[in-house]
Chimera marker file (.cmm) of the C-alpha trace (Angstrom):
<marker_set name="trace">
<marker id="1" x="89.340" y="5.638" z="89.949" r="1" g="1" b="0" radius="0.5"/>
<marker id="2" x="89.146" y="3.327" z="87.230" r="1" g="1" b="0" radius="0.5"/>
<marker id="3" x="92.023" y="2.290" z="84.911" r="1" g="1" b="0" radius="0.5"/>
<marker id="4" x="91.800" y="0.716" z="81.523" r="1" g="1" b="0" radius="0.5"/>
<marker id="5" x="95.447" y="-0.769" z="80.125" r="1" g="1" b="0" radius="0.5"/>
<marker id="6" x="95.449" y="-2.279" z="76.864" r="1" g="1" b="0" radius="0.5"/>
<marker id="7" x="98.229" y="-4.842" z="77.464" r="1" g="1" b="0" radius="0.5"/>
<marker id="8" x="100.803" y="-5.534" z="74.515" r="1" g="1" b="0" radius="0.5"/>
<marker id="9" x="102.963" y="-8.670" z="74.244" r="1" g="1" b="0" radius="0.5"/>
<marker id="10" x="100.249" y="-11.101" z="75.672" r="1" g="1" b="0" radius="0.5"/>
<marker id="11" x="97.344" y="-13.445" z="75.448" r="1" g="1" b="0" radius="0.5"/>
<marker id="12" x="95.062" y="-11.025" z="77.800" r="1" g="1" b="0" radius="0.5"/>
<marker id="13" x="93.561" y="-7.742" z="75.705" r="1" g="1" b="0" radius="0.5"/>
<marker id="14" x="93.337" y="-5.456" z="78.717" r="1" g="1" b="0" radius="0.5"/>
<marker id="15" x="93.122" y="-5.057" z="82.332" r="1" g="1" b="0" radius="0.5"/>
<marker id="16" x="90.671" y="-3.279" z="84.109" r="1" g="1" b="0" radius="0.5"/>
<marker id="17" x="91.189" y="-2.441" z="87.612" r="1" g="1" b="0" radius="0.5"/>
<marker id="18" x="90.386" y="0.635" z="90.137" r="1" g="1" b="0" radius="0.5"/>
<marker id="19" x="93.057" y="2.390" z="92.689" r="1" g="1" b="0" radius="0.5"/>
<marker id="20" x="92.144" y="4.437" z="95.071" r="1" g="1" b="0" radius="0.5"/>
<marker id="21" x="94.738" y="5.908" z="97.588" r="1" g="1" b="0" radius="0.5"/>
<marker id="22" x="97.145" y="3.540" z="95.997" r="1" g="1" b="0" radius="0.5"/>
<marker id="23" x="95.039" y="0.542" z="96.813" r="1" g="1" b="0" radius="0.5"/>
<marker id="24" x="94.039" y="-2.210" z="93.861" r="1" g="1" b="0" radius="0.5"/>
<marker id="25" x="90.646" y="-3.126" z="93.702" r="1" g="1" b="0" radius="0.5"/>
<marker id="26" x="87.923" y="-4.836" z="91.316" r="1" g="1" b="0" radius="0.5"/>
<marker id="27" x="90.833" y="-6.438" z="88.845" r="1" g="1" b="0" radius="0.5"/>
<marker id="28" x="89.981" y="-8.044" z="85.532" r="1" g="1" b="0" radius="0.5"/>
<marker id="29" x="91.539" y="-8.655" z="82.401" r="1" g="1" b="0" radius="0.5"/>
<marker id="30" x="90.144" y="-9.284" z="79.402" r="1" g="1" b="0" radius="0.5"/>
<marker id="31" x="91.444" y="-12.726" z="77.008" r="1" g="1" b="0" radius="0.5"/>
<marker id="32" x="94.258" y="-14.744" z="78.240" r="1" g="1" b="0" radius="0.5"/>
<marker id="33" x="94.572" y="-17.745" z="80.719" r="1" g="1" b="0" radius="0.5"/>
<marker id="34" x="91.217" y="-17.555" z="82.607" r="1" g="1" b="0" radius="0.5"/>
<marker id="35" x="91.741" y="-19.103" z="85.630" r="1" g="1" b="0" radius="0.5"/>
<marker id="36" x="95.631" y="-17.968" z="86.007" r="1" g="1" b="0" radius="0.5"/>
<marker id="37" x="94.265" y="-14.531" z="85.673" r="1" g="1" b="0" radius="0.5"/>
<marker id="38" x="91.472" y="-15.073" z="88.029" r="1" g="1" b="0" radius="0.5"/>
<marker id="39" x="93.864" y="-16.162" z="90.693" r="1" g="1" b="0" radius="0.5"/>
<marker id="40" x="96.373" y="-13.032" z="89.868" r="1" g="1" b="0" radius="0.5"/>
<marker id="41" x="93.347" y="-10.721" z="90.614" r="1" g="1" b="0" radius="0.5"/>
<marker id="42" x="92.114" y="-12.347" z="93.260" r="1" g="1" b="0" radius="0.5"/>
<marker id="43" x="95.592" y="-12.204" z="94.811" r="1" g="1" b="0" radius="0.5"/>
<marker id="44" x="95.918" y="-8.530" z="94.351" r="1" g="1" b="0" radius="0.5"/>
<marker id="45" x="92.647" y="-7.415" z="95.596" r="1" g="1" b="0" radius="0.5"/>
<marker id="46" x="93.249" y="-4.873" z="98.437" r="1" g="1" b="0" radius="0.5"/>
<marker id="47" x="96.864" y="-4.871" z="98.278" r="1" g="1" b="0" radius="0.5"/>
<marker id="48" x="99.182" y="-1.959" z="98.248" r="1" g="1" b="0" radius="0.5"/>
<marker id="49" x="99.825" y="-1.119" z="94.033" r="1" g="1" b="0" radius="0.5"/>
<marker id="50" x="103.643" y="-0.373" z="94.564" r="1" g="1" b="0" radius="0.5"/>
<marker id="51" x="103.427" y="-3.959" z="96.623" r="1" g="1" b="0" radius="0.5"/>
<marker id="52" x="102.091" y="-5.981" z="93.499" r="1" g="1" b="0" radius="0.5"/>
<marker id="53" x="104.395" y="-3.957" z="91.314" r="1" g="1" b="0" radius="0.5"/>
<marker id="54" x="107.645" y="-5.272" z="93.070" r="1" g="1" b="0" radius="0.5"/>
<marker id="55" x="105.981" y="-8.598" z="93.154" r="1" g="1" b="0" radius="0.5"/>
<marker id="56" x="105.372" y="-9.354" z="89.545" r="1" g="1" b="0" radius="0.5"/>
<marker id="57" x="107.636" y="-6.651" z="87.228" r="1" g="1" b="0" radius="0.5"/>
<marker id="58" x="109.693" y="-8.595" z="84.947" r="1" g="1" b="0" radius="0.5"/>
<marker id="59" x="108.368" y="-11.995" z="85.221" r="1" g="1" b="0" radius="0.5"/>
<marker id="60" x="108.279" y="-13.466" z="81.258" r="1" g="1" b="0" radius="0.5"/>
<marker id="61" x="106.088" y="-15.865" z="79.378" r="1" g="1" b="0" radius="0.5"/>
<marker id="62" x="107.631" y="-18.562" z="77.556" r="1" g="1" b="0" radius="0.5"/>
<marker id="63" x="110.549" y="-17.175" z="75.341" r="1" g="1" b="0" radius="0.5"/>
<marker id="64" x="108.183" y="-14.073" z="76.062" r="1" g="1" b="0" radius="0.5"/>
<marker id="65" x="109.439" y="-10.794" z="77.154" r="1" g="1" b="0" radius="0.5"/>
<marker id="66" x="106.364" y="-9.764" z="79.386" r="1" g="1" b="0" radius="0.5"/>
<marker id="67" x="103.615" y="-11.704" z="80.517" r="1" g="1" b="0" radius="0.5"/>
<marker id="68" x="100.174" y="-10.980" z="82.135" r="1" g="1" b="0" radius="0.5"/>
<marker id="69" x="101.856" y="-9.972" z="85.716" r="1" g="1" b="0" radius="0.5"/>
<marker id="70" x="104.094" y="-8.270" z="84.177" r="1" g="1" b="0" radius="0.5"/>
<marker id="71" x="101.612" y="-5.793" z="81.807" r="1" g="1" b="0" radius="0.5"/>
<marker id="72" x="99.836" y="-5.471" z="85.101" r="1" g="1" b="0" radius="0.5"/>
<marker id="73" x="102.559" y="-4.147" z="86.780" r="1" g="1" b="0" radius="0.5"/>
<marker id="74" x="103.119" y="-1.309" z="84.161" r="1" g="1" b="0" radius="0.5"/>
<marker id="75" x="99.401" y="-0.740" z="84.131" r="1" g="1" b="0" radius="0.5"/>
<marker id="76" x="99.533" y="-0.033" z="87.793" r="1" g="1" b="0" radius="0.5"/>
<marker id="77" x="102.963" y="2.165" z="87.263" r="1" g="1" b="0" radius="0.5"/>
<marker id="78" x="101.012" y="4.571" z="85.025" r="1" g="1" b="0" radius="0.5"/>
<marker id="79" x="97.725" y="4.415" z="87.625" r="1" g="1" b="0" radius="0.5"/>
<marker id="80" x="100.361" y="5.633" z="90.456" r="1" g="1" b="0" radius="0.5"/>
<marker id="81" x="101.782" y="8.239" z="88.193" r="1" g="1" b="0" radius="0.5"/>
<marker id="82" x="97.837" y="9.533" z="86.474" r="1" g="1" b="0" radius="0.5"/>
<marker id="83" x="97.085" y="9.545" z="90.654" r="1" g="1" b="0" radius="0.5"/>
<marker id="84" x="100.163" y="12.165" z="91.291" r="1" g="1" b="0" radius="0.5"/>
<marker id="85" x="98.753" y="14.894" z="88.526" r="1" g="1" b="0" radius="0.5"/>
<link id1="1" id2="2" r="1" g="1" b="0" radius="0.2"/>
<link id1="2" id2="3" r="1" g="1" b="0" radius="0.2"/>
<link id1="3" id2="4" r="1" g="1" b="0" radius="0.2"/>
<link id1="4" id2="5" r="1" g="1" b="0" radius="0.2"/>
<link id1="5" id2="6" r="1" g="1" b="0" radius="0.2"/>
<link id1="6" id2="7" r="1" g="1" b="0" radius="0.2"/>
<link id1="7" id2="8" r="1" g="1" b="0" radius="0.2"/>
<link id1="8" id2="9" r="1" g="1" b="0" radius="0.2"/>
<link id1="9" id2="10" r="1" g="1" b="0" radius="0.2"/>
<link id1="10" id2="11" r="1" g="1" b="0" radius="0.2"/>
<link id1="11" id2="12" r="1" g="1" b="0" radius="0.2"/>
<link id1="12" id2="13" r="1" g="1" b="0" radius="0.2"/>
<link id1="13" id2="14" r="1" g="1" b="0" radius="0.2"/>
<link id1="14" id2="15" r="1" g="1" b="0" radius="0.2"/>
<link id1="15" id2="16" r="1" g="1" b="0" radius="0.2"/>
<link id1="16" id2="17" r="1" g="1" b="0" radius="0.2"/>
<link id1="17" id2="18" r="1" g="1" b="0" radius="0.2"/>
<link id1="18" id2="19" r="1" g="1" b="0" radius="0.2"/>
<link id1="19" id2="20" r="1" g="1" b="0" radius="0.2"/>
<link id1="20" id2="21" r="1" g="1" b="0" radius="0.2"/>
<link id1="21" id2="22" r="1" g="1" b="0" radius="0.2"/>
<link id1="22" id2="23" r="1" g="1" b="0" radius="0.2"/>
<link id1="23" id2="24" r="1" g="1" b="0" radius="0.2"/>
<link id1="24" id2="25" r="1" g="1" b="0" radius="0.2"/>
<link id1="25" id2="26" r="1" g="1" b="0" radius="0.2"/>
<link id1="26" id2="27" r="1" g="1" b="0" radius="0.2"/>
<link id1="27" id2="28" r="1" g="1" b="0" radius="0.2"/>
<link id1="28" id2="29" r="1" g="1" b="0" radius="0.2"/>
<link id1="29" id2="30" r="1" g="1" b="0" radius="0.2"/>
<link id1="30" id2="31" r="1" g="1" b="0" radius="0.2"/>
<link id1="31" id2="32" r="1" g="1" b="0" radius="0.2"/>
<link id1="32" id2="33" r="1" g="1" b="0" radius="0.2"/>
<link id1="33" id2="34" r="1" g="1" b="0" radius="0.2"/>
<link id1="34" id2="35" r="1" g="1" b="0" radius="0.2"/>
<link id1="35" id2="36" r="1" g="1" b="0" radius="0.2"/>
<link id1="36" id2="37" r="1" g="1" b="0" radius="0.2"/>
<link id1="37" id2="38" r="1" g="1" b="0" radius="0.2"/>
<link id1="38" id2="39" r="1" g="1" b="0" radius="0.2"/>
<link id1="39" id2="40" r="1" g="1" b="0" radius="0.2"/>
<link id1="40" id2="41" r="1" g="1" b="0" radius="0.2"/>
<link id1="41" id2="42" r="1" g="1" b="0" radius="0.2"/>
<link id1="42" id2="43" r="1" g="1" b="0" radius="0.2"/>
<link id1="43" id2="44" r="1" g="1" b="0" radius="0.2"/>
<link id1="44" id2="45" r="1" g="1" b="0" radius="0.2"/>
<link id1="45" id2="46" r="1" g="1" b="0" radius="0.2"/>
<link id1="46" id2="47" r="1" g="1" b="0" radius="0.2"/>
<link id1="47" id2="48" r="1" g="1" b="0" radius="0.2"/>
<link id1="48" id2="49" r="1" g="1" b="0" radius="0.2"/>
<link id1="49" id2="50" r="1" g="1" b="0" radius="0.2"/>
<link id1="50" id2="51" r="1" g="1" b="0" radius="0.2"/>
<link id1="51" id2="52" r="1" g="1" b="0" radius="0.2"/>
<link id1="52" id2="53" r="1" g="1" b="0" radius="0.2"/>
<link id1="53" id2="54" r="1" g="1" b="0" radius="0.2"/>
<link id1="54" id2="55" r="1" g="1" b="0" radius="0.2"/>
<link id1="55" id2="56" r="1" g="1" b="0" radius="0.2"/>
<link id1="56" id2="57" r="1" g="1" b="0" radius="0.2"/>
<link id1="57" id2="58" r="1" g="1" b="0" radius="0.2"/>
<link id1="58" id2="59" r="1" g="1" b="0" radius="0.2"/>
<link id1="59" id2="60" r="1" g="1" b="0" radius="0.2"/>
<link id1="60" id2="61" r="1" g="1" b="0" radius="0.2"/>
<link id1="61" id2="62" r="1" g="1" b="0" radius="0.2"/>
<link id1="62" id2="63" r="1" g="1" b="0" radius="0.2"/>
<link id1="63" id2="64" r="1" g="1" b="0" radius="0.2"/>
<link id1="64" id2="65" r="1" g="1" b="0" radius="0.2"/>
<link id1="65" id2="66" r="1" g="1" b="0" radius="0.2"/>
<link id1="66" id2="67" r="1" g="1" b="0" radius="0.2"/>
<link id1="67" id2="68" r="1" g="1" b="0" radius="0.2"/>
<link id1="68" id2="69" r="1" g="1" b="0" radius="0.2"/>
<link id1="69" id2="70" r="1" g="1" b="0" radius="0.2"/>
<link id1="70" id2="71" r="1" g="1" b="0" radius="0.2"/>
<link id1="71" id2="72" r="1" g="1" b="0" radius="0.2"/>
<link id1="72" id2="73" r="1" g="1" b="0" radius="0.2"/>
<link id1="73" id2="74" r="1" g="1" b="0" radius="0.2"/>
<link id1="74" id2="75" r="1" g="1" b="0" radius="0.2"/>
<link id1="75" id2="76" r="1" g="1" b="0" radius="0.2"/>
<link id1="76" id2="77" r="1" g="1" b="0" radius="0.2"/>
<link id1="77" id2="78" r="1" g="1" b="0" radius="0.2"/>
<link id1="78" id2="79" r="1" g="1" b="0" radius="0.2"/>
<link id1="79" id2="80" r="1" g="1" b="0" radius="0.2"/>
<link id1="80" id2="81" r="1" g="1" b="0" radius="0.2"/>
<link id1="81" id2="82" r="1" g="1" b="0" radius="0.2"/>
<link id1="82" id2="83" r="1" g="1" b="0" radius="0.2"/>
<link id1="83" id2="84" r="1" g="1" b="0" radius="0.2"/>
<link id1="84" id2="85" r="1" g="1" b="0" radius="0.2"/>
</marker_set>
């Protein structure tokens, strides 16, 4: 299925992404550091959502308190739970 996740806190606008059977696919996000971002989705592509979730929760921006990693992994905390219903 495909998830939508307007992120708050950051350069990016949204993430796009699909999981299916807990598995990431197709990432994108929408404003933010291009090519940081391209390398984050590339990274997760095909990985296990609860894997990418321990990877990159918490991690700041700056005097931040979230960054792009970090939206992502609340994005893909929400997928999991929409997925359980």
């Amino acid at each position: 299925m495909t998830y939508t996740y307007k992120t708050k806190g950051t350069c990016s606008r949204a993430i796009t992404f699909d999981l299916n059977d807990g598995i990431v696919s197709n990432v994108s996000f929408q404003g933010g550091c291009n090519g940081n971002l391209q390398g984050i989705a590339k990274l997760c592509e095909g990985k296990k959502a609860e894997d990418i979730i321990n990877s990159v929760s918490g991690i700041r921006c700056g005097m931040k308190t979230t960054s792009c990693p970090d939206q992502f992994a609340k994005a893909l905390a929400e997928a999991l739970e929409e997925e359980k219903k």
